[in-house]
C-alpha positions as CSV (number, residue, x, y, z in Angstrom):
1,X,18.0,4.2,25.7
2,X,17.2,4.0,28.9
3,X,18.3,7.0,30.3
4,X,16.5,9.7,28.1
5,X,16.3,13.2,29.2
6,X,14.1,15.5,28.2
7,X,16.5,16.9,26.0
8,X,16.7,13.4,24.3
9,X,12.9,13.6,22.7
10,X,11.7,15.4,19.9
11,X,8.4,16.8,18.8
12,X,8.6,15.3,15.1
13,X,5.4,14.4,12.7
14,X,7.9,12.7,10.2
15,X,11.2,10.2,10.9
16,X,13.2,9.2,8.1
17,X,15.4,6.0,8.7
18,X,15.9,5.4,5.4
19,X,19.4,3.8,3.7
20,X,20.0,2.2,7.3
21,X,20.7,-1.5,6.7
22,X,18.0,-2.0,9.6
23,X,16.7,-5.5,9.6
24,X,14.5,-5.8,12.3
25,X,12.0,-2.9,13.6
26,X,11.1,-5.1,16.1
27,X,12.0,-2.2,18.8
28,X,10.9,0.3,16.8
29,X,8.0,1.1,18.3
30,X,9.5,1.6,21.8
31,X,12.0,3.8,20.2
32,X,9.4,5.7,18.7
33,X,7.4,6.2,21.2
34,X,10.8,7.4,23.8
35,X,11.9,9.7,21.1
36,X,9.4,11.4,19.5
37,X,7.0,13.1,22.2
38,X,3.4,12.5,21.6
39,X,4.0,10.2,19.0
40,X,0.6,8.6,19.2
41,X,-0.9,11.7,18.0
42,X,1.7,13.5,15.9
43,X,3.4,11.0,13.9
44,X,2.0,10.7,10.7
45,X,4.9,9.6,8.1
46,X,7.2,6.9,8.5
47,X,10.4,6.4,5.8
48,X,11.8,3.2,6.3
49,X,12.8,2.2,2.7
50,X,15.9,1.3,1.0
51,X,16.8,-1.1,5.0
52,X,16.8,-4.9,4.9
53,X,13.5,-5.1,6.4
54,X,11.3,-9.0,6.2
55,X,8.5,-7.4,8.4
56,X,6.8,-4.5,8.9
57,X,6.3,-2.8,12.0
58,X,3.0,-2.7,13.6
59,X,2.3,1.1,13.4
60,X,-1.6,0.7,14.3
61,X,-1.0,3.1,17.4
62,X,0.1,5.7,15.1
63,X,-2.0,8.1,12.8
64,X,0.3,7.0,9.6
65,X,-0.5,9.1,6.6
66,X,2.6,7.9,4.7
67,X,4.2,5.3,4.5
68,X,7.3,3.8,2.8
69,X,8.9,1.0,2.9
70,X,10.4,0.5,-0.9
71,X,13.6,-1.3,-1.3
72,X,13.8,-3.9,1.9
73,X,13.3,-7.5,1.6
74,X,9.1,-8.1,2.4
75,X,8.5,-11.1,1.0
76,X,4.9,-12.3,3.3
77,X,1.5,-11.1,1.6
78,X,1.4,-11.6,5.3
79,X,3.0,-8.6,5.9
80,X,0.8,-6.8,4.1
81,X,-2.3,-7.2,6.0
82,X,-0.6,-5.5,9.4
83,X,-1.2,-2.2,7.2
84,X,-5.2,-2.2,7.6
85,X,-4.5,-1.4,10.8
86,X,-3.6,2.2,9.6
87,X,-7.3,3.8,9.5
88,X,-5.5,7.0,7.9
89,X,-2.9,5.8,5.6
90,X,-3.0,7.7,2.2
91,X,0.3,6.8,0.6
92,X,2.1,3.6,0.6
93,X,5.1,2.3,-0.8
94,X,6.2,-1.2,-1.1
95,X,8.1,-1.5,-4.5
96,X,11.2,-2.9,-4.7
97,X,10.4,-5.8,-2.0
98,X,10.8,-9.3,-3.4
99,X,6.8,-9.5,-2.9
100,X,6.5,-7.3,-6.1
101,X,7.9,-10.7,-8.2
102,X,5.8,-13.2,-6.4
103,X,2.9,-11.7,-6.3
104,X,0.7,-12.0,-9.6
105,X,-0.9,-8.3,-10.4
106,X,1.0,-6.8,-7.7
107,X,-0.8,-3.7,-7.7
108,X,-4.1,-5.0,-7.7
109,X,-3.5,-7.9,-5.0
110,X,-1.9,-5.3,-2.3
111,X,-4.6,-3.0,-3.2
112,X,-7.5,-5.4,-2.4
113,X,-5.8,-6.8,0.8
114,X,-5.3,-3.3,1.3
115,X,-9.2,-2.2,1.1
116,X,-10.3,-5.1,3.0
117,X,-11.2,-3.1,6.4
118,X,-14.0,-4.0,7.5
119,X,-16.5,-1.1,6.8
120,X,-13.5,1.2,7.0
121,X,-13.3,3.5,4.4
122,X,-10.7,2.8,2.1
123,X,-7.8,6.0,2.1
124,X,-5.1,5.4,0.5
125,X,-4.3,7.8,-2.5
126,X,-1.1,7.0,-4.0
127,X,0.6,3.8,-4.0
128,X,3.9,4.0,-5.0
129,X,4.3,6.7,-5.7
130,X,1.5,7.2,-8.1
131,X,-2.0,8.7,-7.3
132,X,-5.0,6.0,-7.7
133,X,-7.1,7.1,-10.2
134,X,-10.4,6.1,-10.6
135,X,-9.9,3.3,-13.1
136,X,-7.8,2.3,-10.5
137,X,-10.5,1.5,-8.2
138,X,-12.7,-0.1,-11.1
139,X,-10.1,-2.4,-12.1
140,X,-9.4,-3.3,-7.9
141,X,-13.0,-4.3,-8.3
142,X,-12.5,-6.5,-11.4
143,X,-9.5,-8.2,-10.2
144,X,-11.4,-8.8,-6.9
145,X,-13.9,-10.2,-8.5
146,X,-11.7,-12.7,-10.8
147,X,-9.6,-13.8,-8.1
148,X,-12.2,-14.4,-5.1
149,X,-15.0,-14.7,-7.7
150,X,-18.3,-14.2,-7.6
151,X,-20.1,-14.3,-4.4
152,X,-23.0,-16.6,-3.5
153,X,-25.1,-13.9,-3.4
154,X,-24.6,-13.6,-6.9
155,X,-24.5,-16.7,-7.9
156,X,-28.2,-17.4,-6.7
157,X,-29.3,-14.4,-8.7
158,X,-27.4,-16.1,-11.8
159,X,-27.6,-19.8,-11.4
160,X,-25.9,-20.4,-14.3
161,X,-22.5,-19.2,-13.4
């Protein structure tokens, strides 16, 4: 890759590298950022499902609307948080990882890690494949709330919790 020409990049908003066996993006990035001109600004959906991916890329430097990366093998809720990075992400996929089976609630857990970004709006729109409603969101809130409980806030308003 070294020798690109000009007639080597492309001005693309969207790259599919889907059904690749790729196991490591760890070059992505680079590869990215040589092929597709102006990628920082024009690169806005990324399909990397149905590889043999254990980590995902760090696409923070990108304006990612969509996202997938169904059907690899993520397996780190570690993973997961690399994604608030993406300030404009509005569709995400991740089923088919062997993270869906280890996580209890799936859904709800990537949601919250998900909308923890700081006092970032939270964007995303569909996740896998399906739009978030809003009893979505209520019952991110509920199963935030039973899983990191109540805060001390809270808890000093109602001392008998």
């Amino acid at each position: 890759m070294s020798s690109l020409t000009k007639r080597d990049t492309y001005e693309a908003s969207a790259v599919k590298l889907c059904n690749n066996m790729i196991k490591s993006a760890r070059r992505l990035n680079d590869a990215l950022k040589r092929l597709c001109v102006n990628a920082f600004y024009f690169l806005t959906w990324v399909d990397l499902s149905f590889n043999k991916l254990t980590e995902i890329p760090d696409f923070s430097q990108f304006p990612l609307i969509i996202l997938y990366l169904h059907s690899n093998c993520i397996q780190n809720i570690g993973e997961i948080r690399k994604l608030t990075a993406l300030e404009d992400l509005q569709s995400l996929t991740l089923y088919g990882n062997p993270i869906q089976d280890q996580i209890e609630n799936y859904k709800y857990s990537v949601l919250n890690l998900l909308s923890d970004r700081g006092n970032r709006d939270f964007t995303l729109k569909k996740f896998d494949f399906a739009v978030l409603s809003e009893r979505d969101r209520a019952n991110m809130k509920t199963h935030h709330d039973f899983t990191v409980g109540v805060s001390s806030k809270e808890k000093i308003l109602m001392p008998n919790l």
